[in-house]
N, CA, C and O atoms as a CHARMM CRD file, in Angstrom:
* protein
*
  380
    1    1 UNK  N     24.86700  24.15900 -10.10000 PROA 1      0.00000
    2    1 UNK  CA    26.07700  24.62400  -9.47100 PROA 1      0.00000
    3    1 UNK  C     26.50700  25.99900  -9.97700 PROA 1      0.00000
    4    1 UNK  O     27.02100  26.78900  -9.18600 PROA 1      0.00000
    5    2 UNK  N     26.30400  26.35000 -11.36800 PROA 2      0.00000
    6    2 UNK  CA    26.93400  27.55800 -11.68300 PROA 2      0.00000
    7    2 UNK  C     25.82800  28.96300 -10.92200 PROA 2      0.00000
    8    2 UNK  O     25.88600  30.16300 -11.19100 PROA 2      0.00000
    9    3 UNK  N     25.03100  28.36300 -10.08400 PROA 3      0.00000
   10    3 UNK  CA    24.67100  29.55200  -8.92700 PROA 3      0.00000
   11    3 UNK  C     25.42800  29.89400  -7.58300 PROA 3      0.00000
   12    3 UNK  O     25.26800  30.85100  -6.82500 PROA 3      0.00000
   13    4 UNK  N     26.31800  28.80500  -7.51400 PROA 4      0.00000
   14    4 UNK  CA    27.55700  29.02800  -6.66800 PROA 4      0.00000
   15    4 UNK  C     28.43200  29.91100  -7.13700 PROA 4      0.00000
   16    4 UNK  O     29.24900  30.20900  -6.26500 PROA 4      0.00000
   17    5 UNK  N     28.65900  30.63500  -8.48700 PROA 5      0.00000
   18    5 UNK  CA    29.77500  30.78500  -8.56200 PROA 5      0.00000
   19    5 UNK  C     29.84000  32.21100  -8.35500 PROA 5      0.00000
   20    5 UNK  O     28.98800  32.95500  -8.84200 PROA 5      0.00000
   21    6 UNK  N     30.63800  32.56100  -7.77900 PROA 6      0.00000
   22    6 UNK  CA    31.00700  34.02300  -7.16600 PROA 6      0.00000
   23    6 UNK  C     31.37000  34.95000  -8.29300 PROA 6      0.00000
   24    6 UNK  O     32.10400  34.48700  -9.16600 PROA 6      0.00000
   25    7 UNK  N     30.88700  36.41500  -8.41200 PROA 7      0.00000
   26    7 UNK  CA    31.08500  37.27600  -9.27700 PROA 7      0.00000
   27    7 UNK  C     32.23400  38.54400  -8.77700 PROA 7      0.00000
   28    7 UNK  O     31.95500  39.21500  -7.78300 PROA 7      0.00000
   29    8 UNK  N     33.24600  38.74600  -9.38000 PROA 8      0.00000
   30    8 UNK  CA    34.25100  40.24400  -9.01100 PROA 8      0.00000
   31    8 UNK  C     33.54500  41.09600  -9.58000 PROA 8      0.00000
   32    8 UNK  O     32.64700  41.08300 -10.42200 PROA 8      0.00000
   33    9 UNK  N     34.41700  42.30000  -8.63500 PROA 9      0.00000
   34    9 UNK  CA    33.80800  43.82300  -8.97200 PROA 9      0.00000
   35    9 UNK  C     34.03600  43.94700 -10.44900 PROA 9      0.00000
   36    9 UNK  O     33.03200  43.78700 -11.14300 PROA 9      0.00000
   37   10 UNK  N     34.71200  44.09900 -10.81400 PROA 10     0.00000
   38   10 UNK  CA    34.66000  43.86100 -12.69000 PROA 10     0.00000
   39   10 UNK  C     33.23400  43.03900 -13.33400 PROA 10     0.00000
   40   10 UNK  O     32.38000  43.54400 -14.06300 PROA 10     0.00000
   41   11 UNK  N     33.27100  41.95500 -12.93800 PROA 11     0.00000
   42   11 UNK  CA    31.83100  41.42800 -13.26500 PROA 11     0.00000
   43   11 UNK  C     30.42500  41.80700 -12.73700 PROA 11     0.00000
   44   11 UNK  O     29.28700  41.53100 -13.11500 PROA 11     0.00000
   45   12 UNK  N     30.92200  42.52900 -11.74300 PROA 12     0.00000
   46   12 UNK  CA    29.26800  43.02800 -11.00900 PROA 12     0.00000
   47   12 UNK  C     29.08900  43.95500 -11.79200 PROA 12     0.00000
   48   12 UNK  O     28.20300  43.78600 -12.63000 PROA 12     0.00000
   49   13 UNK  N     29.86900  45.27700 -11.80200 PROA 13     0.00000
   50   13 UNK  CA    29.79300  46.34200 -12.69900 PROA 13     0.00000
   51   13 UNK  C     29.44000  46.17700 -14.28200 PROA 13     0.00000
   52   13 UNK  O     28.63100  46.98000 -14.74700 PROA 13     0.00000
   53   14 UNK  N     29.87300  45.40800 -14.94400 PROA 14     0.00000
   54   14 UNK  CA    29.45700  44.85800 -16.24500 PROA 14     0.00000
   55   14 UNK  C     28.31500  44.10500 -16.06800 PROA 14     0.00000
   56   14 UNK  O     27.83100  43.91000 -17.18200 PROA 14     0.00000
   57   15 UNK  N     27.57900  43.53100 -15.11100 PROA 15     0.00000
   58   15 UNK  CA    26.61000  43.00400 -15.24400 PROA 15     0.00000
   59   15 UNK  C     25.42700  43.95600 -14.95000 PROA 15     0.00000
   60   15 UNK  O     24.42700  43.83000 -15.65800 PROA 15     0.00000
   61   16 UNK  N     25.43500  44.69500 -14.18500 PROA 16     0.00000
   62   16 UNK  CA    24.57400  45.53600 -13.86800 PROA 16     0.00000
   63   16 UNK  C     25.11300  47.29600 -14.82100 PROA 16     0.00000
   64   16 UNK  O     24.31200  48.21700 -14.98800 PROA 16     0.00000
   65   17 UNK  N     26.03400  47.31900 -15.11200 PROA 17     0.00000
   66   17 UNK  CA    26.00500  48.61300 -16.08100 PROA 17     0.00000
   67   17 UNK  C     26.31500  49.99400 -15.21200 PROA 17     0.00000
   68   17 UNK  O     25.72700  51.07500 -15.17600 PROA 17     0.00000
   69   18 UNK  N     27.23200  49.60200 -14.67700 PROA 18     0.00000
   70   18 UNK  CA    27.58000  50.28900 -13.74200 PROA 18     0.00000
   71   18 UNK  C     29.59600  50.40000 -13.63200 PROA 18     0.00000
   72   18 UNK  O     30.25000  49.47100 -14.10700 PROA 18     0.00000
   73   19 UNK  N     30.40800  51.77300 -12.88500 PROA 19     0.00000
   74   19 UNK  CA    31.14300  51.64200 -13.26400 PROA 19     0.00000
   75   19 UNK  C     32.25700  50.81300 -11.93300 PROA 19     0.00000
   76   19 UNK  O     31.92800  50.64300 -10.75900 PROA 19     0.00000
   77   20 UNK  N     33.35900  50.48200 -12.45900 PROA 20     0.00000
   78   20 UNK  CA    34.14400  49.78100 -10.91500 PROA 20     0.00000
   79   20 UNK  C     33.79400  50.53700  -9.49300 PROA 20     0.00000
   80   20 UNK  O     33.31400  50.10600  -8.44500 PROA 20     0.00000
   81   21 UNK  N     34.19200  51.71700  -9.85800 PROA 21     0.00000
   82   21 UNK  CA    33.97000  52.53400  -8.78100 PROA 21     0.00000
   83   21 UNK  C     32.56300  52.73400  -8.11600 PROA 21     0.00000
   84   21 UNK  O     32.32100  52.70800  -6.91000 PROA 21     0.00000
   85   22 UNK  N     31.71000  52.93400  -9.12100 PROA 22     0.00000
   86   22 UNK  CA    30.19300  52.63000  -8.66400 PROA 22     0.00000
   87   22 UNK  C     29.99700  51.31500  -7.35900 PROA 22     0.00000
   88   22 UNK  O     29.51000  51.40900  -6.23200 PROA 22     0.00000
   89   23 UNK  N     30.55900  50.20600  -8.03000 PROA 23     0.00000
   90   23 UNK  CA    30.34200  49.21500  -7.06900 PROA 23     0.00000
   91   23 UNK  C     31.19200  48.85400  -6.01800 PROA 23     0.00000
   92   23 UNK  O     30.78600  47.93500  -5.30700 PROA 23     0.00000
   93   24 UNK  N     32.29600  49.36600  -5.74500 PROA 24     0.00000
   94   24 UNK  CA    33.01600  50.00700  -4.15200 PROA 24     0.00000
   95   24 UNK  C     32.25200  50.56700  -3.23900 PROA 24     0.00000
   96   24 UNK  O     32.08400  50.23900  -2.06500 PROA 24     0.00000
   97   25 UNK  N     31.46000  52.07300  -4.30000 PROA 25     0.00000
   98   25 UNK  CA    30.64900  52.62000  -3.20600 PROA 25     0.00000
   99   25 UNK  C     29.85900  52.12400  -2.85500 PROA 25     0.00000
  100   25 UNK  O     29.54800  52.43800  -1.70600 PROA 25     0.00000
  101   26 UNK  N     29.12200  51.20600  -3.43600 PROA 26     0.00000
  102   26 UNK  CA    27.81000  50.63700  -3.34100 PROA 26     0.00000
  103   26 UNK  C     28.08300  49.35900  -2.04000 PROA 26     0.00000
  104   26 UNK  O     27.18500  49.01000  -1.27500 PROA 26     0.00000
  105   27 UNK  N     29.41900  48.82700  -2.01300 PROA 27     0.00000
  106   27 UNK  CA    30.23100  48.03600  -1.13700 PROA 27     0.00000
  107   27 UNK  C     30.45500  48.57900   0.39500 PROA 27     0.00000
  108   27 UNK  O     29.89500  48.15800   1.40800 PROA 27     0.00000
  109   28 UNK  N     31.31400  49.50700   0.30000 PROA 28     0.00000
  110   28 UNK  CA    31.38800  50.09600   1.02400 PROA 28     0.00000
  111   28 UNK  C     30.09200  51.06200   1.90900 PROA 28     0.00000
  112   28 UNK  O     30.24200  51.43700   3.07100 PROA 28     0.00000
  113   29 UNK  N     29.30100  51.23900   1.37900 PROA 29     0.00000
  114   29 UNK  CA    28.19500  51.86000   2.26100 PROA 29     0.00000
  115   29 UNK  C     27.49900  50.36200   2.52500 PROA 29     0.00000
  116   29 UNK  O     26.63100  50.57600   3.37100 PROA 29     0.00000
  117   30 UNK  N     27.49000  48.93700   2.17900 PROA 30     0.00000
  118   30 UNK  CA    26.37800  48.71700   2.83300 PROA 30     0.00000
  119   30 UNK  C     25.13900  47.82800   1.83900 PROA 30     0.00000
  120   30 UNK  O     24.33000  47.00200   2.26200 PROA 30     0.00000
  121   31 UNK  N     25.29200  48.24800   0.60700 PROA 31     0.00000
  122   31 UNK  CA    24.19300  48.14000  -0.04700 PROA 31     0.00000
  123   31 UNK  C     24.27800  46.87200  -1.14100 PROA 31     0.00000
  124   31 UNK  O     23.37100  46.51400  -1.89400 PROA 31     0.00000
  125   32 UNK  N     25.42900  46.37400  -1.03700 PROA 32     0.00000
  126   32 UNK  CA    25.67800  45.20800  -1.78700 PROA 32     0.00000
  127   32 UNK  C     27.10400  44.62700  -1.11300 PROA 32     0.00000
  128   32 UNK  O     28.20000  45.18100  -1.01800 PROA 32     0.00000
  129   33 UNK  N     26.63100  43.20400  -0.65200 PROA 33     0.00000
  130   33 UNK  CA    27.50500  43.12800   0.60400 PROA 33     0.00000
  131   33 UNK  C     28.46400  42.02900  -0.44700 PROA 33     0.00000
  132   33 UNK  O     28.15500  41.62600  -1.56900 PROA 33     0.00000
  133   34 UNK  N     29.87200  41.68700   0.46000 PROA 34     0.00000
  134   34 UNK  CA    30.79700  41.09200  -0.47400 PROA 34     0.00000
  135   34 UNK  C     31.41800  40.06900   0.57000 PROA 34     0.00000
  136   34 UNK  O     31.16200  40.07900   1.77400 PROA 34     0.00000
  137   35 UNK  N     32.24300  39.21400  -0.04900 PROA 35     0.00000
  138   35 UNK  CA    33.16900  38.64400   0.37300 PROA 35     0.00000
  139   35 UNK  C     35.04100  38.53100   0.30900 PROA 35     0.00000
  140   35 UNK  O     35.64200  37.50200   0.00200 PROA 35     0.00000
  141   36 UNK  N     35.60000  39.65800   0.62500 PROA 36     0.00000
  142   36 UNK  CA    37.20700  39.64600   0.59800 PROA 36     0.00000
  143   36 UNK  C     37.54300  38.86400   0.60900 PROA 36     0.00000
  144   36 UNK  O     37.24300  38.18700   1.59200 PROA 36     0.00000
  145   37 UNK  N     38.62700  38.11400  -0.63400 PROA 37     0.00000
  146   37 UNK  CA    39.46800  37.05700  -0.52300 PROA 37     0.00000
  147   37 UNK  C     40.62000  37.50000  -1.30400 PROA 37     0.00000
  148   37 UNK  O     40.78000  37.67400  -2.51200 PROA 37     0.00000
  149   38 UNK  N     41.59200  37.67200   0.00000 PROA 38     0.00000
  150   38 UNK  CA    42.92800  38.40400  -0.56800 PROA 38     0.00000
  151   38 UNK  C     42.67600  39.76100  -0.62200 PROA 38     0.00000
  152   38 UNK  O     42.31700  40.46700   0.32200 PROA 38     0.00000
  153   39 UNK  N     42.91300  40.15700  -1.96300 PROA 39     0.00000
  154   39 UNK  CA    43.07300  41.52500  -1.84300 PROA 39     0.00000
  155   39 UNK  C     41.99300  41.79800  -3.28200 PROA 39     0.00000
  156   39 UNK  O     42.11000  42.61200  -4.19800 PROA 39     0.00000
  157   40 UNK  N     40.85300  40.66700  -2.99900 PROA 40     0.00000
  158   40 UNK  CA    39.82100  41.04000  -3.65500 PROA 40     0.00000
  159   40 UNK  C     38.66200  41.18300  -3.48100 PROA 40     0.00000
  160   40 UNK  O     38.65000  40.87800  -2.28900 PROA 40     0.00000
  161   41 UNK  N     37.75700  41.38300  -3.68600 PROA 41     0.00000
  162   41 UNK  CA    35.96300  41.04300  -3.22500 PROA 41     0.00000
  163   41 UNK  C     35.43600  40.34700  -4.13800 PROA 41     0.00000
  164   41 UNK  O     35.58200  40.36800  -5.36000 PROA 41     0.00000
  165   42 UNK  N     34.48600  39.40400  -3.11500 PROA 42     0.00000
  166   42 UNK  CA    33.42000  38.46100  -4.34800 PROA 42     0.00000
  167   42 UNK  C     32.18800  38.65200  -4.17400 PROA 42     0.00000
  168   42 UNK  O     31.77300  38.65900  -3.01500 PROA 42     0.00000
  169   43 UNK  N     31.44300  38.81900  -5.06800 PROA 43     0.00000
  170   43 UNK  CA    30.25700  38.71000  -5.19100 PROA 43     0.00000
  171   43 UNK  C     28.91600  37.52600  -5.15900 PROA 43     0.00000
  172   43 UNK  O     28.72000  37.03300  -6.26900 PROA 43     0.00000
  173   44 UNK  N     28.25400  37.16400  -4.37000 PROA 44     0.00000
  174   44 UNK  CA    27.68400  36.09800  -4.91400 PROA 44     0.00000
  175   44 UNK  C     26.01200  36.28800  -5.25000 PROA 44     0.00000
  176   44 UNK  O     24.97000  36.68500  -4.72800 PROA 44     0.00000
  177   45 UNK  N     26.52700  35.73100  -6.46000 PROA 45     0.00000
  178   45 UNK  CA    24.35300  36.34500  -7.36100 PROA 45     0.00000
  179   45 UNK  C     23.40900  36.56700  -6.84400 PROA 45     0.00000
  180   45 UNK  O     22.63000  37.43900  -7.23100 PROA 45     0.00000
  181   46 UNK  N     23.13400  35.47200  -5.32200 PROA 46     0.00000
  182   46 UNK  CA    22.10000  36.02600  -4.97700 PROA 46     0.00000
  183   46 UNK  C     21.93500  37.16200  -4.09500 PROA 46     0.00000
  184   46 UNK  O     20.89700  37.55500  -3.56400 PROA 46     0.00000
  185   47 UNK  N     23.46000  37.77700  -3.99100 PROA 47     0.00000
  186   47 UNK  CA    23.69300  39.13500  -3.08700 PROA 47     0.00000
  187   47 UNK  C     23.11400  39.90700  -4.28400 PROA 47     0.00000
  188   47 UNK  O     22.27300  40.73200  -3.92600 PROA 47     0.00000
  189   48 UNK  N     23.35000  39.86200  -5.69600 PROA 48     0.00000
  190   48 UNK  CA    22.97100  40.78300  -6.50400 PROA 48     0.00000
  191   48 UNK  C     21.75800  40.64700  -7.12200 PROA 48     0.00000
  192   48 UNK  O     21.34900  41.61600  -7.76300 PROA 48     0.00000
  193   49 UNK  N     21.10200  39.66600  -7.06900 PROA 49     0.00000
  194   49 UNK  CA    19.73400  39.68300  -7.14900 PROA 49     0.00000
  195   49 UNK  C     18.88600  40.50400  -6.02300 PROA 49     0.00000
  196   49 UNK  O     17.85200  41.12400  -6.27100 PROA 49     0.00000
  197   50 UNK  N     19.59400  40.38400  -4.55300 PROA 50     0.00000
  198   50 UNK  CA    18.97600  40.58700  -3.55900 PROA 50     0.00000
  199   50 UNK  C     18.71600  42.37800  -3.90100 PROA 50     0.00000
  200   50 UNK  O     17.70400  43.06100  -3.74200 PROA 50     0.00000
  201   51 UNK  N     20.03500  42.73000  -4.40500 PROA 51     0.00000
  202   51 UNK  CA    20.00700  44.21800  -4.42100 PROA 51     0.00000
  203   51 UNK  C     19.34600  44.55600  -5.61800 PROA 51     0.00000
  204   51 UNK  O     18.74800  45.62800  -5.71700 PROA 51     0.00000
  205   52 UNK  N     19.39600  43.78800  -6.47700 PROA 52     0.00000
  206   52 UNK  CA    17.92500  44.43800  -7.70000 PROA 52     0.00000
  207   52 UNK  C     16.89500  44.55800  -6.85700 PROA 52     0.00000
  208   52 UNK  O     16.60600  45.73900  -6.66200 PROA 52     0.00000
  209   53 UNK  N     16.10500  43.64300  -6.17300 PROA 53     0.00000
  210   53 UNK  CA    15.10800  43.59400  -5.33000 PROA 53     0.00000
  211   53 UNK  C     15.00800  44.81200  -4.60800 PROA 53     0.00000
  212   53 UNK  O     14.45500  45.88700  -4.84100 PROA 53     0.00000
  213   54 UNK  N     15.45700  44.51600  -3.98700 PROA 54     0.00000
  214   54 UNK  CA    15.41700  45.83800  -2.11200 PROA 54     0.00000
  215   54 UNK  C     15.70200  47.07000  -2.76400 PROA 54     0.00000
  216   54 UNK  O     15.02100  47.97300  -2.27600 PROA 54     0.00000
  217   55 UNK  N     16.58900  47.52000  -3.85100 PROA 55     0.00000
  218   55 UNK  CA    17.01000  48.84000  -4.33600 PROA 55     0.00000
  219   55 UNK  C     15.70600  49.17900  -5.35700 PROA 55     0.00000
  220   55 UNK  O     15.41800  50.37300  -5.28600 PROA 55     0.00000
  221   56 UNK  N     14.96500  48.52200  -6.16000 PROA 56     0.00000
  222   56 UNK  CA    14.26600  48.87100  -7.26300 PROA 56     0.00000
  223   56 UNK  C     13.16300  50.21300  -6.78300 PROA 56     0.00000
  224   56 UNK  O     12.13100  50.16800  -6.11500 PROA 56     0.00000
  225   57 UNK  N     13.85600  51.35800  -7.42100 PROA 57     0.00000
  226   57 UNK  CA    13.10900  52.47600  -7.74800 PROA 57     0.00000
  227   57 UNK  C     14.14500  53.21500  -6.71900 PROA 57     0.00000
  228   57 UNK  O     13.53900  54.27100  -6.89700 PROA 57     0.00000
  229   58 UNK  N     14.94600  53.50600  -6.00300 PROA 58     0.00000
  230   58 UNK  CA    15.87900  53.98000  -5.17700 PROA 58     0.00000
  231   58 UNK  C     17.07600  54.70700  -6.10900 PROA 58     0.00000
  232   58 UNK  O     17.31600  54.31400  -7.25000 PROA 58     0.00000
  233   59 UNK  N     17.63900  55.58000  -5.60800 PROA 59     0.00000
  234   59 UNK  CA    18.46800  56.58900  -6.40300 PROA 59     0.00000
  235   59 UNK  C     19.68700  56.42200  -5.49700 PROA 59     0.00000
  236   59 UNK  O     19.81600  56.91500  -4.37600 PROA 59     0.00000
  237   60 UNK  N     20.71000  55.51900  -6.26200 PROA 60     0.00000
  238   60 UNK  CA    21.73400  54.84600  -5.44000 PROA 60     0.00000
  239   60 UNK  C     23.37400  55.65000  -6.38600 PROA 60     0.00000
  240   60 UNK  O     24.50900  55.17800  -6.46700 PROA 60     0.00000
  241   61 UNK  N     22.89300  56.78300  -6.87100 PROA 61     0.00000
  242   61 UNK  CA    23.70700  56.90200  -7.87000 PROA 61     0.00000
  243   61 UNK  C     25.29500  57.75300  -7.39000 PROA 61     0.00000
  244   61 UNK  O     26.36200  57.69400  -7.99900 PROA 61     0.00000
  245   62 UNK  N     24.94700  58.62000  -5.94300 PROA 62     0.00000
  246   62 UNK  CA    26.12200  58.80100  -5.12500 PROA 62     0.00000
  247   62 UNK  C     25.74100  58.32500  -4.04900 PROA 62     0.00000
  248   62 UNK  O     24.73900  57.69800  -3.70700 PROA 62     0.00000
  249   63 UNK  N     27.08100  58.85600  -3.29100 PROA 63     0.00000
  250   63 UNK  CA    27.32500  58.17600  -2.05600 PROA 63     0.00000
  251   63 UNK  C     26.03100  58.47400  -1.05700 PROA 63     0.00000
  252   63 UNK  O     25.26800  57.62600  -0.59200 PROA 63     0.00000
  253   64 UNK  N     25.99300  59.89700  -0.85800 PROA 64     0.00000
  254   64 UNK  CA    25.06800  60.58700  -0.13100 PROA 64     0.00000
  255   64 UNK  C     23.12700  60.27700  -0.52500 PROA 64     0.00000
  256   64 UNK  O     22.29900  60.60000   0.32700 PROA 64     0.00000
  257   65 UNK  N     22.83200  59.86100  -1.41400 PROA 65     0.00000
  258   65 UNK  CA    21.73000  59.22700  -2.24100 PROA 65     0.00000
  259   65 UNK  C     21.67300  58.07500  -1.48800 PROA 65     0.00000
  260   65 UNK  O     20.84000  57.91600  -0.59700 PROA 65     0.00000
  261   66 UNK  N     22.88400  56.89700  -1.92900 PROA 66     0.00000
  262   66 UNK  CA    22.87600  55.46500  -1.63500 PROA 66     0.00000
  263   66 UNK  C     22.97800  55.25400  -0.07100 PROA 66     0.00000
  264   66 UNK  O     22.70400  54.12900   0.34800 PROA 66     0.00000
  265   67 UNK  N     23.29700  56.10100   0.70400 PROA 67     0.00000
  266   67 UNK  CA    23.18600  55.81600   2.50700 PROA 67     0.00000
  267   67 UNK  C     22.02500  56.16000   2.85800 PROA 67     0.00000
  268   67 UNK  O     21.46600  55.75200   3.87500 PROA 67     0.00000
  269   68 UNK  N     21.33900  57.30900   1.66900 PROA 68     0.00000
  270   68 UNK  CA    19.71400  57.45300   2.24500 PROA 68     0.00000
  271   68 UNK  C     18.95300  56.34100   1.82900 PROA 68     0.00000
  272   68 UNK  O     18.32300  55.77500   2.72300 PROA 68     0.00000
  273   69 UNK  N     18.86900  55.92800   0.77300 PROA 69     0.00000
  274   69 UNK  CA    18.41900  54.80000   0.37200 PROA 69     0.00000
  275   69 UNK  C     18.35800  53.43600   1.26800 PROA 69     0.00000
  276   69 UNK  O     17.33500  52.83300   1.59100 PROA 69     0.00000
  277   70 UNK  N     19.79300  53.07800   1.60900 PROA 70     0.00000
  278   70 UNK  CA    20.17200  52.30500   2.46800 PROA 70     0.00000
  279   70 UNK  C     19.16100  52.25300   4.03200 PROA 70     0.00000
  280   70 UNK  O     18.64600  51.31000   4.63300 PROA 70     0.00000
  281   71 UNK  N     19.19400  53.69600   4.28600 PROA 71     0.00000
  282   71 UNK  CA    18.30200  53.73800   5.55000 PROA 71     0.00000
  283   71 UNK  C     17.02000  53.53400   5.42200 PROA 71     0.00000
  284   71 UNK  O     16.33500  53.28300   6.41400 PROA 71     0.00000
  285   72 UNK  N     16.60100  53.59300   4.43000 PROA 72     0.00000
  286   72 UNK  CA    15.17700  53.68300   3.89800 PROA 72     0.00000
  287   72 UNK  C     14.83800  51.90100   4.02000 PROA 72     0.00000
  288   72 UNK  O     14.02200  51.25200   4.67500 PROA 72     0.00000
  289   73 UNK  N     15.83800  51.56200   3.10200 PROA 73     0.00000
  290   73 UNK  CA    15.41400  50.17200   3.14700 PROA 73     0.00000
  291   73 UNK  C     15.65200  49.63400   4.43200 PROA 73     0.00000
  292   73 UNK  O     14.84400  48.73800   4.67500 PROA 73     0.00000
  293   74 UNK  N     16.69200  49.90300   5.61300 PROA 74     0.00000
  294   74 UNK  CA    17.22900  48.92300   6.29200 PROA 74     0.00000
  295   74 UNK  C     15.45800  49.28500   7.52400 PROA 74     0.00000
  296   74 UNK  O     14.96700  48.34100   8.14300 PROA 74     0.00000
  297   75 UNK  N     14.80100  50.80200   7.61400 PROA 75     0.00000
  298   75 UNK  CA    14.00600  50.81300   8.30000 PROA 75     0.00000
  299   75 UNK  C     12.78800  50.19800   7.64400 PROA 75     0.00000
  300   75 UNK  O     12.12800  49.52800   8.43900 PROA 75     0.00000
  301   76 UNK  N     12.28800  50.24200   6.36100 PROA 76     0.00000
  302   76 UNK  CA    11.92700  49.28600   5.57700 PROA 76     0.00000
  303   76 UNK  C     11.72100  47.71900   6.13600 PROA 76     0.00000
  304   76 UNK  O     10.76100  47.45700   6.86000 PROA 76     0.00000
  305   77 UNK  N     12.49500  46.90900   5.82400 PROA 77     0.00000
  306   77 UNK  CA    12.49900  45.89100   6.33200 PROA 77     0.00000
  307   77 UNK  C     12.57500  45.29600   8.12700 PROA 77     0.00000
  308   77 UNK  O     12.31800  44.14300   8.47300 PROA 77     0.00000
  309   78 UNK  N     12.89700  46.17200   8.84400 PROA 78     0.00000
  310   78 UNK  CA    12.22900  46.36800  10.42700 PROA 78     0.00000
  311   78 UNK  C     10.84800  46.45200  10.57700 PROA 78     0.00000
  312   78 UNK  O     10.27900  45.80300  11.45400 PROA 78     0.00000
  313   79 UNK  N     10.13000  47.33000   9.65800 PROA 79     0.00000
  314   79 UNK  CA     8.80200  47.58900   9.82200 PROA 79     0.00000
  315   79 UNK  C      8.36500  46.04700   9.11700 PROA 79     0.00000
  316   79 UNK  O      7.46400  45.50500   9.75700 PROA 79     0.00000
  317   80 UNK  N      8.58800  45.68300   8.56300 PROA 80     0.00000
  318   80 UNK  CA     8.18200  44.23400   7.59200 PROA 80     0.00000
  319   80 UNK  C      8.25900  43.68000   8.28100 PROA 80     0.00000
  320   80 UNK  O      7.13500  43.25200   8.54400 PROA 80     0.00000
  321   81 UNK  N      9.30200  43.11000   9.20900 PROA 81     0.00000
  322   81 UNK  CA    10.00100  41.57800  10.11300 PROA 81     0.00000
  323   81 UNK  C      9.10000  41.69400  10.71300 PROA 81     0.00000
  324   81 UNK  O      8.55800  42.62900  11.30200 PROA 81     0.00000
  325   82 UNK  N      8.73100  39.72400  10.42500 PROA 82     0.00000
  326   82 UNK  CA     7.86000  39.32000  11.74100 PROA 82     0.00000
  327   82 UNK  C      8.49900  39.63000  13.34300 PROA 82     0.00000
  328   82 UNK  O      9.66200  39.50200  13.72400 PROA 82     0.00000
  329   83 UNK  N      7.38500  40.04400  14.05000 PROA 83     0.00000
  330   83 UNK  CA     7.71800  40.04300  15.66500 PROA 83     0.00000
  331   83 UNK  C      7.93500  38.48600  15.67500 PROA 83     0.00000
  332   83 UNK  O      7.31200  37.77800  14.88500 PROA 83     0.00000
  333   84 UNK  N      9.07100  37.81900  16.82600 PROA 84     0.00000
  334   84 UNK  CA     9.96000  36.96800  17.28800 PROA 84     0.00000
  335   84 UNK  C      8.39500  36.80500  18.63700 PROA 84     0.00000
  336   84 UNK  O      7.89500  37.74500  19.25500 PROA 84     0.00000
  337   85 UNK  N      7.91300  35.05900  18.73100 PROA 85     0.00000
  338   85 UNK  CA     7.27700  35.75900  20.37400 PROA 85     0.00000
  339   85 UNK  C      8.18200  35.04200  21.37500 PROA 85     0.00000
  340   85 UNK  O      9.04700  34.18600  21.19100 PROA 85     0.00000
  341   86 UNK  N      7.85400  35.47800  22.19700 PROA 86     0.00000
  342   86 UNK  CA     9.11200  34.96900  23.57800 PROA 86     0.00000
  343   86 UNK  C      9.16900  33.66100  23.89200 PROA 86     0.00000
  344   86 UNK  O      8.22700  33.26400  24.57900 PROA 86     0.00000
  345   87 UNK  N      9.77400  33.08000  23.67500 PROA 87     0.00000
  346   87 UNK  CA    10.62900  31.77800  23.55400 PROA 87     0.00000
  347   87 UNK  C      9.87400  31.31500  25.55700 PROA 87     0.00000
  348   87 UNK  O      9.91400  31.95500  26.60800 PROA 87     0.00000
  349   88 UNK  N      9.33300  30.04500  25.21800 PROA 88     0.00000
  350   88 UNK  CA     8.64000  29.35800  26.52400 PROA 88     0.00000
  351   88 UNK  C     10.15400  29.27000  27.16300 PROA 88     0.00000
  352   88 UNK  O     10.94100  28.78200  26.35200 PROA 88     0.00000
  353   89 UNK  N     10.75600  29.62900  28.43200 PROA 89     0.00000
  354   89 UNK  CA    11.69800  28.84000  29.34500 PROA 89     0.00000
  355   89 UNK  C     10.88000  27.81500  30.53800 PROA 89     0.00000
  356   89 UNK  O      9.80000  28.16200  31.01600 PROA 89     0.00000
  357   90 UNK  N     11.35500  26.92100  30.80600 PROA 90     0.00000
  358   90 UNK  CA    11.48900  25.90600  31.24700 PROA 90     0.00000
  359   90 UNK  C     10.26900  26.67300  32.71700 PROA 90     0.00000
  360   90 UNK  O      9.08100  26.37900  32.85200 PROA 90     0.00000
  361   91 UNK  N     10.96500  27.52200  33.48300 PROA 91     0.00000
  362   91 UNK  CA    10.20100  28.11300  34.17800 PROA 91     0.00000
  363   91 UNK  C      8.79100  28.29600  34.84400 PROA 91     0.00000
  364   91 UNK  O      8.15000  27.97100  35.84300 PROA 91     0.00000
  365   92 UNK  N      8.63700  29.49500  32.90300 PROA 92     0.00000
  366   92 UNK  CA     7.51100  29.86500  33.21800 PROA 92     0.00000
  367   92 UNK  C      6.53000  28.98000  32.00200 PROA 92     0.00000
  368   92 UNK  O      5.38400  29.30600  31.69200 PROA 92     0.00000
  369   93 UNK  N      6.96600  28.30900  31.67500 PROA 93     0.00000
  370   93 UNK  CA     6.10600  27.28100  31.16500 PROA 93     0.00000
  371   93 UNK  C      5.56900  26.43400  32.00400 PROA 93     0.00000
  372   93 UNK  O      4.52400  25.94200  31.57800 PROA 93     0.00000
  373   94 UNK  N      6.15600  25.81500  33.83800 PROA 94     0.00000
  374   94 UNK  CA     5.16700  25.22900  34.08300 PROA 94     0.00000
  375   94 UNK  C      4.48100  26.29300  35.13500 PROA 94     0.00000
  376   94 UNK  O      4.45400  25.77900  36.25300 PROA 94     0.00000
  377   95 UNK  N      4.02600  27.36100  35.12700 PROA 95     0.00000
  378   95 UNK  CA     3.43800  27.85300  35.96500 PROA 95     0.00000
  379   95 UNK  C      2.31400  28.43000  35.56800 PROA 95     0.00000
  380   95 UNK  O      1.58800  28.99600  36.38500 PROA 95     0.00000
């Protein structure tokens, strides 16, 4: 259970070594996604595991860095995703 438990920006930043503000921007662009409750954000581990992953070797250190990065990965993982194949409808399945 204690992988349920949700991390604040105070704790993300201390866990990863980084400063409050660091992890707003990092929020706000995109790159470590959150959950608002109230007039706070939560974190949950495997959002921040996810971003050790997908970020490792990426230069996320300003804003303008971390949206290139961001694009990098988000076209990144498009080129990766399996193709979807077209779903049989009723149709042209019996023909």
């Amino acid at each position: 259970m204690t992988d349920l438990k949700m991390l604040t920006q105070d704790e993300v930043s201390e866990l990863i070594n980084v400063s409050r503000d660091q992890i707003t921007m990092l929020r706000e662009v995109g790159i470590i996604r959150a959950t608002k409750t109230g007039r706070c954000y939560m974190f949950s581990q495997a959002e921040i595991k996810r971003f050790q992953r997908d970020y490792v070797g990426y230069d996320v250190s300003n804003k303008v860095k971390a949206i290139e990065a961001y694009n990098m990965v988000q076209e990144q993982q498009k080129a990766t995703a399996p193709t979807v194949a077209k779903k049989a409808t009723h149709q042209n399945y019996f023909q």
